[in-house]
Structures are given as C-alpha cells and as structure tokens.
C-alpha positions, 0 to 999 in steps of 0.5 A: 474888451478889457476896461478898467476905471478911473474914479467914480466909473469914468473910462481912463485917458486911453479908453476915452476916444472910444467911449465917446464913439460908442456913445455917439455911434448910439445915438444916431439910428440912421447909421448902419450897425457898426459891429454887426459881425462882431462877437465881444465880451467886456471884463470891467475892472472896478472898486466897490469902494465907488458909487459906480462900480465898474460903470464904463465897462457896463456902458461899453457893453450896453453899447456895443450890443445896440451897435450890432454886436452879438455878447458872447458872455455876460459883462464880467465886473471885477473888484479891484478892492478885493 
C-alpha cells in the first residue's frame, strides 16, 4: 500500500473511503478479519516539516494488522522534504 498526506498526516481525497473503512472495520470486534489471507506492506510518504509525519500511512498499517492481515515489512516513512 502506497499512501501519501495531505496537510498535517490526513489521507488525501482518493484514499479517504478506505481510511474511514479500516477505521470502522476496527472498531467492531464481532466481524470476522477481513484481510486475514493478506500479506501487506505500507510505503508512507510525508513531510517532516508537519507534526504528523506520515500519519495515515501509520494508521493504515496499524489497522491493517488488527484486521488480520499479516506485515510483510516494516511500515516505510518516506520525507517528501528531503
């Protein structure tokens, strides 16, 4: 997953519907583990310049896993300053 931000961390426009699914998804522990058979990575592109350097893609990551999912890597944080 490849996720850049907007501001201070929020998710761009085209990444925002499924940002707010893996947040709801989360928070409801009587659904099964949608991503239970998937193997994922997340490359976070951010600036430093902001409080929230790289925020959603963190957010992504951390969710994901709670979802089921199974980190290949290590969430990546990349600095769009530098």
């Amino acid at each position: 997953i490849v996720c850049s931000t907007t501001g201070n961390g929020d998710p761009p426009e085209n990444a925002g519907r499924f940002n707010r699914y893996v947040k709801k998804q989360s928070k409801d522990k009587t659904e099964p583990k949608p991503f239970k058979h998937l193997a994922y990575a997340v490359l976070a592109l951010g600036d430093t310049n902001y409080d929230q350097f790289c925020a959603t893609g963190i957010l992504i990551d951390q969710k994901m896993k709670i979802l089921g999912g199974t980190r290949a890597r290590k969430v990546v944080c990349v600095d769009e300053g530098t």
